[in-house]
Each structure stands twice: as structure tokens, then as C-alpha cells.
C-alpha positions as CSV (number, residue, x, y, z in Angstrom):
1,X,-12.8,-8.8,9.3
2,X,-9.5,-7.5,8.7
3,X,-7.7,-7.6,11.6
4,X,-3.9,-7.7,10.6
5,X,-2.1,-4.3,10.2
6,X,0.6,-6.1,8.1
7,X,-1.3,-7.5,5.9
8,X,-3.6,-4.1,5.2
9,X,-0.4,-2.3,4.8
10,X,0.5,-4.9,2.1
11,X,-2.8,-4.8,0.6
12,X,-2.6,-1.0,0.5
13,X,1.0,-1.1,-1.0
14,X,-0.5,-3.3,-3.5
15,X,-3.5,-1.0,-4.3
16,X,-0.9,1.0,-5.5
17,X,0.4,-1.1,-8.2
18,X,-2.8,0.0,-11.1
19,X,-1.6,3.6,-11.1
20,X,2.2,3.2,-11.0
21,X,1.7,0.9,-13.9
22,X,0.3,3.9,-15.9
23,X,2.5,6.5,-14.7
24,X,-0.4,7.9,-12.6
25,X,1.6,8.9,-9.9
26,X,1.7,12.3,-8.4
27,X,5.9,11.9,-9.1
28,X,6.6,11.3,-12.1
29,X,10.3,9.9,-11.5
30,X,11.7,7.4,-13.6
31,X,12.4,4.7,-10.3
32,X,8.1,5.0,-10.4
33,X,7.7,3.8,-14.1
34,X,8.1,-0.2,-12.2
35,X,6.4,-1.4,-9.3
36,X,8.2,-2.1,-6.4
37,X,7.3,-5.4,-4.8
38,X,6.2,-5.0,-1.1
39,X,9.9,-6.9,-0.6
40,X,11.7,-4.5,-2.5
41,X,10.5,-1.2,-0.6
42,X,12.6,0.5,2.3
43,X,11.5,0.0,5.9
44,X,10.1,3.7,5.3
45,X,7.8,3.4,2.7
46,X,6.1,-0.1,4.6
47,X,5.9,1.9,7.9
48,X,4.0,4.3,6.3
49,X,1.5,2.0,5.0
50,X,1.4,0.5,8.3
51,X,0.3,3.9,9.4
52,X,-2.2,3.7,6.7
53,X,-3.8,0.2,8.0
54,X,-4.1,1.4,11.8
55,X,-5.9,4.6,11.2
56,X,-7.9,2.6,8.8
57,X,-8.4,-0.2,11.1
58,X,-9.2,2.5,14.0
59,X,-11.8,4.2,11.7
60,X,-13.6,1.8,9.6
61,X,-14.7,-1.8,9.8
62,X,-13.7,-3.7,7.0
63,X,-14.0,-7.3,5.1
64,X,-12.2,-8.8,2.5
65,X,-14.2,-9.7,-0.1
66,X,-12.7,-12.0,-2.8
């Protein structure tokens, strides 16, 4: 069971990476046409996907499957 916010926010983040790479992004900026590494992304953006993992660790139980 997934039990580590961090590393849901990451995975999240890198959910993310399919549709930047084919400009399937609600903004269509030019800073969007790359994907930004989890490392590479302000402290904003990650606490926002660390909002993203607790709701979605409150919510739902989950597994990583491999």
C-alpha cells in the first residue's frame, strides 16, 4: 500500500509527463513544451501535488502495481 505522500506526489508529478510531452496541457505556454523533472519544479508546484497525495491517500486505498 502506498503509504508515502512524497512519493505519491512524485508519482503524480510524473503522471504528468505523457500529456506535456504532447502539448496536451490545458496551457499551452512554451516553458510546458519540456517536462520539468520533479527536481526542477518550484516548492509550489510539489506542495500542490503533495496536496494531491493526502486527499488521495485520505480517500482511496491504493497499491503499486509494477
Amino acid at each position: 500500500m502506498i503509504n508515502s505522500v512524497e512519493k505519491l506526489a512524485q508519482d503524480l508529478h510524473e503522471a504528468g509527463r505523457e500529456a506535456v510531452e504532447k502539448a496536451m496541457v490545458v496551457a499551452k505556454l512554451p516553458q510546458y513544451r519540456r517536462f520539468l523533472e520533479w527536481d526542477e519544479i518550484d516548492e509550489d508546484a510539489k506542495e500542490g501535488r503533495r496536496i494531491q497525495a493526502c486527499w488521495l491517500l485520505k480517500h482511496y486505498r491504493m497499491e503499486r502495481r509494477v
